[in-house]
C-alpha positions, 0 to 999 in steps of 0.5 A: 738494263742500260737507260739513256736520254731524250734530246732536245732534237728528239734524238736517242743514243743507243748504247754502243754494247747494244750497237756492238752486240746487233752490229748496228753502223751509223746510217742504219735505218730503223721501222719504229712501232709502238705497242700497249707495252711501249716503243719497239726499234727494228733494224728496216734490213737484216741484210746489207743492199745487194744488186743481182750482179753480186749474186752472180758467181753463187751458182757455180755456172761459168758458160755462155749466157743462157736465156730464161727459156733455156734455164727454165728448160734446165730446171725443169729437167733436174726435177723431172729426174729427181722426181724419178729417183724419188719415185723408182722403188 
């Protein structure tokens, strides 16, 4: 168990093994709660911030744009058919 100590500013340093092993960067924002058992730290995001854009290329599609009817339209279908696969003995 490692131990640290309370500033006079009120500030904790966690461990560097802890920050390594949790892959915690300076400027992680953190949720504290307090429990009958103590003071529990949560990192605020598992995930680092993304923007719709960085999704982009995850979906394999390189053709015009579609509007959101035409890929409701499209999804849609692909259920319609896998239900029918799922359904034809």
């Amino acid at each position: 168990m490692e131990t640290t100590t309370l500033s006079s500013k009120g500030q904790i340093i966690i461990p560097k093994a802890l920050r390594d092993s949790h892959h915690w960067r300076p400027g992680t924002k953190f949720f504290i709660e307090e429990t009958a058992a103590g003071l529990i730290l949560k990192p605020a995001s598992c995930f680092p911030s993304t923007s719709f854009e960085d999704g982009l290329g995850c979906a394999g599609y390189s053709g015009p744009a579609k509007t959101v009817e035409e890929m409701k339209e499209g999804i849609d279908e692909a259920l319609r058919q896998e239900w029918q696969k799922d359904s034809t003995p």
